[in-house]
N, C-alpha and C positions, 0 to 999 in steps of 0.2 A: 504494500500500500504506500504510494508516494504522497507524502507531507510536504508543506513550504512552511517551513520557520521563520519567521520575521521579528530579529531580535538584534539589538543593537549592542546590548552589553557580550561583549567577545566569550567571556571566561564561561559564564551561564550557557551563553548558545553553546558552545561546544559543548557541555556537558549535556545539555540536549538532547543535542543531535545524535552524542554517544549513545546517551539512556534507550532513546527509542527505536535506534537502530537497533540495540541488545534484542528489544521486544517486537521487530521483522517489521519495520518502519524503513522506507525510502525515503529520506531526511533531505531536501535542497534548504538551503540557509542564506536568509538575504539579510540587512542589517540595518534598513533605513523604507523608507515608505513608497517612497519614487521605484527603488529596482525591486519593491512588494508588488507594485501594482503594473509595471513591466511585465513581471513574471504570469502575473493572472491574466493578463490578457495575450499573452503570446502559450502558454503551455497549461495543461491540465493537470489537478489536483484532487486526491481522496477530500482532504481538511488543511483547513488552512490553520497553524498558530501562533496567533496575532498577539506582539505587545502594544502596549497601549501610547508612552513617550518614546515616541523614534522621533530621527533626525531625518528633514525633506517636507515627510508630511505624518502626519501622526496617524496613528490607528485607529481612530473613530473617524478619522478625513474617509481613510482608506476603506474602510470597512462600508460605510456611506457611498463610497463610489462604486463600490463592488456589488451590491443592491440594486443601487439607480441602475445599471446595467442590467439589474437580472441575471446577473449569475448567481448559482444556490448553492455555490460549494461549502459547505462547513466551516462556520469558523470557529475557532474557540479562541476566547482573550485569555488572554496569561499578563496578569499586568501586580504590579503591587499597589495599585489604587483600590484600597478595600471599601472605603467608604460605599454606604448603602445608595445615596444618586447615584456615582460611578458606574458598582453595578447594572441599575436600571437602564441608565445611561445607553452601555456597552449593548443590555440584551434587546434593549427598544431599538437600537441603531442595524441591529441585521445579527447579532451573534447570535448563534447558537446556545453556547454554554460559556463559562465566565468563573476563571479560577486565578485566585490569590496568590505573589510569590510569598515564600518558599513554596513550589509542587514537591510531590514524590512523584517519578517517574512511573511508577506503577499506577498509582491515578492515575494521572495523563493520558499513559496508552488505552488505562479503561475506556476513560471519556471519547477520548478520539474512534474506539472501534465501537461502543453506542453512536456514536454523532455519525458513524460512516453508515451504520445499520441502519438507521432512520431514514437517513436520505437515501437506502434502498427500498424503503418500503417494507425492513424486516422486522422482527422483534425477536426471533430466535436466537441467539448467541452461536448458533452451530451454522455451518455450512452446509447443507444434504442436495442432493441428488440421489433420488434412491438408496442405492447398498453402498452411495460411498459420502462419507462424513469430514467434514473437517472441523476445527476448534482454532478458532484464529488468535485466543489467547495462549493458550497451549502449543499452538503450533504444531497441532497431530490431525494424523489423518489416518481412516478406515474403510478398508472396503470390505462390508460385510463384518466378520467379526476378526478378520484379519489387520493388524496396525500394516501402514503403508511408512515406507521411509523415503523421504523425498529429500533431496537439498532446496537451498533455502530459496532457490530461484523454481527450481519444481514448484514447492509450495505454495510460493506466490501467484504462479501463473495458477492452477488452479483451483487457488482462492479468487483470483478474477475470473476464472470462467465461471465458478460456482457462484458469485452473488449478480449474475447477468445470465441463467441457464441456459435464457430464450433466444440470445439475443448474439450472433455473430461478431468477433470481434477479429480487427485488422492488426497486421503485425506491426504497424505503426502505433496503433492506440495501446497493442500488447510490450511492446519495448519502451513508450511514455512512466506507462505505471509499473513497468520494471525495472529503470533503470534512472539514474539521477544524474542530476550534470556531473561531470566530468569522469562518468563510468564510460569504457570504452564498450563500445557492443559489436562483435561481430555480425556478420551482413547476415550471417543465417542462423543467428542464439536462437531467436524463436521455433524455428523448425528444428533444433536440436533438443532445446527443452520440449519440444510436442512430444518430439521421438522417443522420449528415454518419460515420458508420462505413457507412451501407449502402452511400452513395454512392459510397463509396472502395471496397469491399469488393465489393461488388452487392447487390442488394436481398435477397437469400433466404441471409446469412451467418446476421443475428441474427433468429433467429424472436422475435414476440410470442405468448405466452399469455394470454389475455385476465385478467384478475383477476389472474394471477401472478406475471406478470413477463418477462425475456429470458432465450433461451437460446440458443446458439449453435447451427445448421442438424445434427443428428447422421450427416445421411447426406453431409454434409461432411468428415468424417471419415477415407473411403475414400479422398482425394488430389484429389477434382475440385477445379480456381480458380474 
């Protein structure tokens, strides 16, 4: 799941960024308001986590602009303004959720994979497709009653096919929410992680569309492994 951190204090973002990379977070990290809202309007994001005092333009400018546009991506404030306006403030302006520093990291990732569940329309904390499950806090997966061992880029990829079942996705939209700036990606990682999911999976989990992309087998859906 790719995140945009927008945090200006150095020492904090990096600790960040580390935290929720641990807990299988695609971390870009911006540090000012201007190359916040560059980013949202040039590239795609799971949740966005927004401070509040940046340098350019501040986080409630930002978050107000991201709105006016209609874009829905998630935001969550991370700010040390606890004050009770502040708050209101933040959630009246387009935030999602609104949390006070010091975080624990372990929050954080909660909040960010409820905030990413909602804006799919879920409320189950699990991933299913039929006989194969995943746990995107846990980071496990099963098919059937058998655990699945996937690397961390396996896993990711489908946890994106699992919270989109229906819905074909392109290797451009599949290498965005894969990989972060400045990860080098080779021309064909996507059809190499399909390939080493079939294997493990069986060959007829993730159907190709020719031109358009993967999508996950629909008549998989009904429980067969």
């Amino acid at each position: 799941m790719r995140i945009l951190l927008v945090e200006d204090d150095s020492l904090l973002g990096d600790g960040l960024r580390a935290g929720l990379a641990q807990s299988g977070f695609r971390v870009d990290w911006v540090p000012d308001g201007v190359a916040a809202d560059l980013a949202l309007t040039t590239e795609s994001f799971a949740a966005v986590v927004l401070d509040w005092n940046l340098p350019r333009r501040d986080g409630l400018s930002l978050l107000q602009r991201l709105r006016e546009r209609r874009d829905a991506t998630p935001v969550l404030m991370l700010t040390a303004r606890d004050a009770l306006d502040d708050r209101v403030a933040g959630l009246d302006a387009g935030a999602d959720d609104y949390l006070v520093k010091p975080v624990a990291i372990a929050e954080l990732a909660a909040r960010l994979r409820a905030l990413t569940r909602r804006a799919a329309g879920r409320s189950d904390p699990l991933l299913r497709h039929g006989a194969l499950q995943l746990d995107p806090a846990a980071r496990s997966a099963r098919l059937g009653d058998a655990p699945l061992e996937l690397s961390l880029r396996e896993f990711d990829l489908l946890a994106l096919l699992l919270a989109q079942p229906g819905r074909p996705l392109s290797r451009e939209q599949i290498e965005n929410a894969l990989y972060g700036w400045g990860e080098e990606v080779e021309s064909n990682a996507v059809e190499v992680h399909v390939h080493h999911l079939r294997k493990k999976l069986g060959p007829d989990w993730i159907k190709t569309l020719r031109g358009v992309g993967y999508l996950l087998d629909p008549a998989r859906a009904e429980g067969s492994p």
